[in-house]
C-alpha positions in Angstrom: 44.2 110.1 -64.7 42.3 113.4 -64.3 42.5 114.5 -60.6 41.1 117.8 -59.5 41.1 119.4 -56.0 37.5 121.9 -54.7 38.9 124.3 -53.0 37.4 124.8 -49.2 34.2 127.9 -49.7 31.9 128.4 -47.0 28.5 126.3 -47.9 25.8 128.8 -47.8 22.9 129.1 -45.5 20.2 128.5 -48.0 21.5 125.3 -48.8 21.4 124.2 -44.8 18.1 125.4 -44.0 15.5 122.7 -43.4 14.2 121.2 -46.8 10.3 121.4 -45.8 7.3 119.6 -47.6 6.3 122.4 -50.6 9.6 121.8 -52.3 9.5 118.2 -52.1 5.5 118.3 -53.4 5.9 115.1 -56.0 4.2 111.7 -56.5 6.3 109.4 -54.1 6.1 105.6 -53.0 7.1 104.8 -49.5 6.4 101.1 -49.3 7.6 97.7 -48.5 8.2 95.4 -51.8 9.0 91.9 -51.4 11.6 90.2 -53.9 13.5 87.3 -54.6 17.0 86.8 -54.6 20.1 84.4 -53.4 22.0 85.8 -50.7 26.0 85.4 -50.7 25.7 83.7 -47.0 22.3 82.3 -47.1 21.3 78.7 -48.8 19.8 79.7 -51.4 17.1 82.4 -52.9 14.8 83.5 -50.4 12.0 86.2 -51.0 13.6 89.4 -49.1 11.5 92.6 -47.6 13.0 95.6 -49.0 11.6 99.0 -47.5 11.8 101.9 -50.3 11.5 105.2 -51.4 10.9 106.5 -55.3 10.0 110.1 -55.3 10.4 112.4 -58.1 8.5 113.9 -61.5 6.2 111.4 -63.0 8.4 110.0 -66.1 11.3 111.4 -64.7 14.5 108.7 -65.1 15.2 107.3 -61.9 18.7 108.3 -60.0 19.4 105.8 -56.7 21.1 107.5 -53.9 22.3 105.8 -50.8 24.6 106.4 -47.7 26.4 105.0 -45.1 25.2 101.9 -42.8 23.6 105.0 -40.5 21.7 106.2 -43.1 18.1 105.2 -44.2 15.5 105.8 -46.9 14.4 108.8 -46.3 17.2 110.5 -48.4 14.8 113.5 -48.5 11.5 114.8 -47.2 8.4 113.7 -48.3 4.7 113.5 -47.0 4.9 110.3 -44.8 8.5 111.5 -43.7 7.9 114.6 -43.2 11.6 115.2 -41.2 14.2 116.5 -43.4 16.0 113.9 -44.6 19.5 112.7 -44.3 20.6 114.4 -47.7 17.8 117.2 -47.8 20.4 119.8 -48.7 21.2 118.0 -52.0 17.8 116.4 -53.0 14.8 118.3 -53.8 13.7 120.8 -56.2 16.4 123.2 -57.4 18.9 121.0 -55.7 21.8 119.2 -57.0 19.6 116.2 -57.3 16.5 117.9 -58.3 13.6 116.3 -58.2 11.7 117.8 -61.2 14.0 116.3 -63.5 14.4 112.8 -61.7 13.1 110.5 -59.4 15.2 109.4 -56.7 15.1 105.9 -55.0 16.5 104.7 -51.7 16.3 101.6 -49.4 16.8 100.2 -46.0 19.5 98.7 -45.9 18.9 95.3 -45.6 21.2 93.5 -42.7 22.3 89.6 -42.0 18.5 88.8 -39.9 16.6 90.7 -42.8 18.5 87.7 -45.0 17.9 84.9 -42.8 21.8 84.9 -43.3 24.9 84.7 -41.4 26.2 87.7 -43.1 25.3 90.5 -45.3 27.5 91.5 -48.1 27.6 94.5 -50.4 26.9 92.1 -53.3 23.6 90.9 -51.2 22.5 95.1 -51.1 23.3 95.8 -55.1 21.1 92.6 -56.1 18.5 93.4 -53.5 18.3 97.1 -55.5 18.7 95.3 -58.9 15.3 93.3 -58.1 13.9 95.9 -56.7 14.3 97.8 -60.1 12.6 94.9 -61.6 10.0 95.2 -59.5 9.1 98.5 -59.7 9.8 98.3 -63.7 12.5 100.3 -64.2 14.7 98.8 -66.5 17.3 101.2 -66.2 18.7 103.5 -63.4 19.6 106.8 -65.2 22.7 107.1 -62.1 23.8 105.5 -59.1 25.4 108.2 -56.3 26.5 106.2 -53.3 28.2 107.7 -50.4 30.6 105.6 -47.5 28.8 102.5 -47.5 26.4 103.2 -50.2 29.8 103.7 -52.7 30.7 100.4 -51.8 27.1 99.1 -52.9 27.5 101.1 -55.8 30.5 100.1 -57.1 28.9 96.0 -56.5 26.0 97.2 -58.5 28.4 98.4 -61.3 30.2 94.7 -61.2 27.2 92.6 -60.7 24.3 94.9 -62.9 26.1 97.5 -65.2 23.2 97.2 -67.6 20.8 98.6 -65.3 22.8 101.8 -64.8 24.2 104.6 -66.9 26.9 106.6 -64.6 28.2 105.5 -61.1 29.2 108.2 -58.4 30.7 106.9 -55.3 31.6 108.8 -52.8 34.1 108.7 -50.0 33.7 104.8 -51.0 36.6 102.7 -52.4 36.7 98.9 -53.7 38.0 96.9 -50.6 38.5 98.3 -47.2 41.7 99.4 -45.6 43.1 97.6 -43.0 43.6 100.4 -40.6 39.2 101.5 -40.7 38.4 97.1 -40.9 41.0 97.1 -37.6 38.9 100.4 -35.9 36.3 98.6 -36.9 36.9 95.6 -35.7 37.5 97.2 -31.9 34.1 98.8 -31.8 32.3 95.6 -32.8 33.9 93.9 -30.5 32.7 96.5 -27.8 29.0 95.6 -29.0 29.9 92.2 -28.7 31.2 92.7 -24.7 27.9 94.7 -24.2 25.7 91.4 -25.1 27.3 89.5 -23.1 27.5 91.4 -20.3 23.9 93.1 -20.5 25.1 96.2 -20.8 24.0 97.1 -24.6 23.3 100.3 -24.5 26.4 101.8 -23.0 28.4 99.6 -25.6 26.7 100.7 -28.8 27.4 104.4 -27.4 31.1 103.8 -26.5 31.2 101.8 -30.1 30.0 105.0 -31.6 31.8 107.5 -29.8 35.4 105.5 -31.4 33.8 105.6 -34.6 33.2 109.5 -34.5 36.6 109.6 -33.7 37.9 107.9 -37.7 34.9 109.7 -39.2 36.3 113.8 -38.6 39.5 115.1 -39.4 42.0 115.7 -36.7 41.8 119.4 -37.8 38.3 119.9 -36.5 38.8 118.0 -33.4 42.0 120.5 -32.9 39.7 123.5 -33.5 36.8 122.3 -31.9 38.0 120.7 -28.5 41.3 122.3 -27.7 39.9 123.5 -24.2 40.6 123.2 -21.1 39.6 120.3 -19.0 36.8 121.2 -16.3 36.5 119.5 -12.8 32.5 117.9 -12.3 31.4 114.4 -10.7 34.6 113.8 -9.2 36.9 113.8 -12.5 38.1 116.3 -15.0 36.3 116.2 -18.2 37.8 117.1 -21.1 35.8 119.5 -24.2 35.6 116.3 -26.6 33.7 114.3 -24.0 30.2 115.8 -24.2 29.9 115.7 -27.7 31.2 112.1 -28.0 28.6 110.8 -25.7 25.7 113.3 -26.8 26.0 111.4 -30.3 26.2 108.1 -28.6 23.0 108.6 -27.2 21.6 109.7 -29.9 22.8 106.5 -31.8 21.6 104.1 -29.2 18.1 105.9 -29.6 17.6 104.9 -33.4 20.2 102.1 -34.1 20.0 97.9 -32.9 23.0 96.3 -32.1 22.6 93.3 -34.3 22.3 95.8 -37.0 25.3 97.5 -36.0 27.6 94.1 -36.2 26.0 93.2 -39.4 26.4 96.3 -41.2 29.6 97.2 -40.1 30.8 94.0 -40.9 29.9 94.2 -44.3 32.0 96.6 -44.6 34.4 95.0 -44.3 33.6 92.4 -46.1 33.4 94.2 -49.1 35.5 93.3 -52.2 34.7 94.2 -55.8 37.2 93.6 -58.7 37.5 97.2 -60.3 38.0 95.7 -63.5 34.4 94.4 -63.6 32.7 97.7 -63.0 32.3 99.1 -66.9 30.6 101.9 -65.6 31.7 105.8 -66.3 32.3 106.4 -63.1 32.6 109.7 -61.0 34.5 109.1 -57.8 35.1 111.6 -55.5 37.2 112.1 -52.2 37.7 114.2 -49.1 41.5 115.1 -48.7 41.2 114.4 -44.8 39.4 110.9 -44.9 41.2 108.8 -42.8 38.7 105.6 -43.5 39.5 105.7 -47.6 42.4 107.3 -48.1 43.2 109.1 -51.3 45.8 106.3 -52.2 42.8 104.0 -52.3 40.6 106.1 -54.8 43.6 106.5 -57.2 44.2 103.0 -57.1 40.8 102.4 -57.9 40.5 105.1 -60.6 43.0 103.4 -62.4 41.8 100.2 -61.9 38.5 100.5 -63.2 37.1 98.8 -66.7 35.8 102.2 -68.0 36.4 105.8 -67.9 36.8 107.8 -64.4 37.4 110.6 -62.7 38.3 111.6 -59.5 37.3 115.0 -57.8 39.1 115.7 -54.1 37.0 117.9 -51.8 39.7 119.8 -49.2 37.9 119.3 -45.8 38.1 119.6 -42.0 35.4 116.8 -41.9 37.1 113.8 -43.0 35.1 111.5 -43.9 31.7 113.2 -42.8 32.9 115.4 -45.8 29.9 114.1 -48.1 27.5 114.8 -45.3 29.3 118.5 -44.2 30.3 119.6 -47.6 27.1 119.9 -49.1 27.5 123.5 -51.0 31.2 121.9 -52.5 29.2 118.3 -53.9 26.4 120.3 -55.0 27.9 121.6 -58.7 30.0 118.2 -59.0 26.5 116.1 -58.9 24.5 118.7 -60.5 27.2 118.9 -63.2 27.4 114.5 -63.5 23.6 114.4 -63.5 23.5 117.1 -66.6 25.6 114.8 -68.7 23.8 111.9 -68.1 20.4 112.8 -67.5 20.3 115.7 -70.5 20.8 119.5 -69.1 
């Protein structure tokens, strides 16, 4: 087993200033392709709407990158998303994941209505991409770096489509979910599922998302950050933690549905993939302080797997928002995978 601990470095400024359109100047397809495929919980093949981007040097081999149930598309900037995107430190020219030398590609994820299903399942995602590769006509995907959720589709697409992909990375992603994150998750669904029924949806898929902020970071930064003192306002004490937990609930209820919440957080936990099956080099790396895929997990997995691994452990105070905070620490792991398997 080769295991190998990044030491903590503060990330540099460069590398967090917004990505902007001139660096991320390449042919790119934002569209909506419609394929054909036979959904775990749906009767049969349907024909699917899968919502894309491929952007990246003409020629270039193609690299898919995707993130957790939160995240969307728009992994980076481009001309009809011109907003930096969720990964814009680590996608674009000169970056990790640099767009001269590949072409990156990205969906929606696809949830249980987008099926016509009762459920979505990781397996449902990987074949959605798989067809998608077909109908783009790519035959191959040079890599696949998944991160959270998008690991878990990763490591599926490895099972189900190892053909179509020459090196897996997942990230902060393990094969099956651990019973402590499926029961926090369980809690917060049912918290959507309360707000439903009693009309009040909003203020449940905050309060859902506020708990989930809570497994996410490490209890380090919540020491650092929020050790205050409690203040006196509208009648109660509020404590340091509280403005910040419900400042990113409303920002959650402003672009997320609550459907797409249950769905997607249940297919996390839904998720199962036989390591054996995935005969894939694979790359896995993990963040010291995650508290929803503990290290354990990865090393079980590592070990597990049907082809060679390796596991990198990034020291954090971010837990498992380590792959979205760590950038300057993932940068020379994913530069150095791509190298090998793209050609330096």
């Amino acid at each position: 087993m080769t295991l190998q601990a990044v030491p903590t470095a503060e990330p540099p400024a460069s590398l967090c200033e917004a990505g902007g359109l001139e660096r991320n100047a390449f042919p790119f397809q934002r569209h909506v392709r419609h394929v054909r495929f036979a959904p775990r919980h749906a009767e049969g093949a349907c024909d699917v709407a899968v919502r894309y981007l491929w952007i990246g040097a003409p020629g270039a081999p193609t690299v898919i990158v995707q993130g957790g149930i939160s995240a969307d598309r728009d992994v980076c900037a481009s001309e009809a998303a011109p907003r930096d995107g969720w990964w814009q430190a680590l996608v674009g020219v000169d970056r990790a994941i640099d767009l001269r030398r590949c072409r990156v590609l990205a969906i929606d994820w696809l949830d249980a209505q987008d099926l016509g299903a009762s459920a979505v399942s990781t397996a449902d995602q990987a074949d959605a991409l798989a067809a998608l590769l077909d109908a783009l006509q790519i035959g191959r995907a040079q890599a696949f770096i998944g991160a959270s959720y998008g690991a878990m589709v990763g490591l599926a697409f490895a099972a189900r489509h190892g053909h179509r992909v020459g090196h897996l990375v997942a990230l902060a992603g393990a094969h099956r979910p651990h019973p402590l994150a499926t029961a926090q998750r369980s809690v917060q669904r049912e918290i959507v599922r309360f707000g439903l029924r009693s009309g009040e949806v909003d203020r449940a898929l905050a309060l859902a998302r506020q708990l989930a902020l809570t497994t996410y970071r490490g209890s380090e930064e919540f020491a650092t950050r929020f050790s205050g003192e409690a203040r006196f306002a509208d009648g109660r004490f509020r404590l340091p933690v509280e403005d910040w937990l419900e400042h990113n609930g409303r920002r959650f209820v402003e672009r997320f549905d609550a459907h797409r919440y249950l769905s997607l957080s249940e297919s996390i936990d839904l998720h199962a993939v036989d390591p054996s099956a995935v005969r894939v080099p694979t790359t896995l790396i993990g963040f010291a302080t995650d508290r929803l895929v503990p290290l354990a997990d990865l090393c079980m997995l590592q070990r597990a797997l049907g082809a060679p691994a390796t596991l990198e452990v990034i020291e954090t105070v971010y837990g498992h928002d380590g792959f979205l905070k760590e950038t300057a620490r993932l940068a020379p792991l994913l530069r150095e995978t791509l190298n090998a398997c793209c050609g330096a």
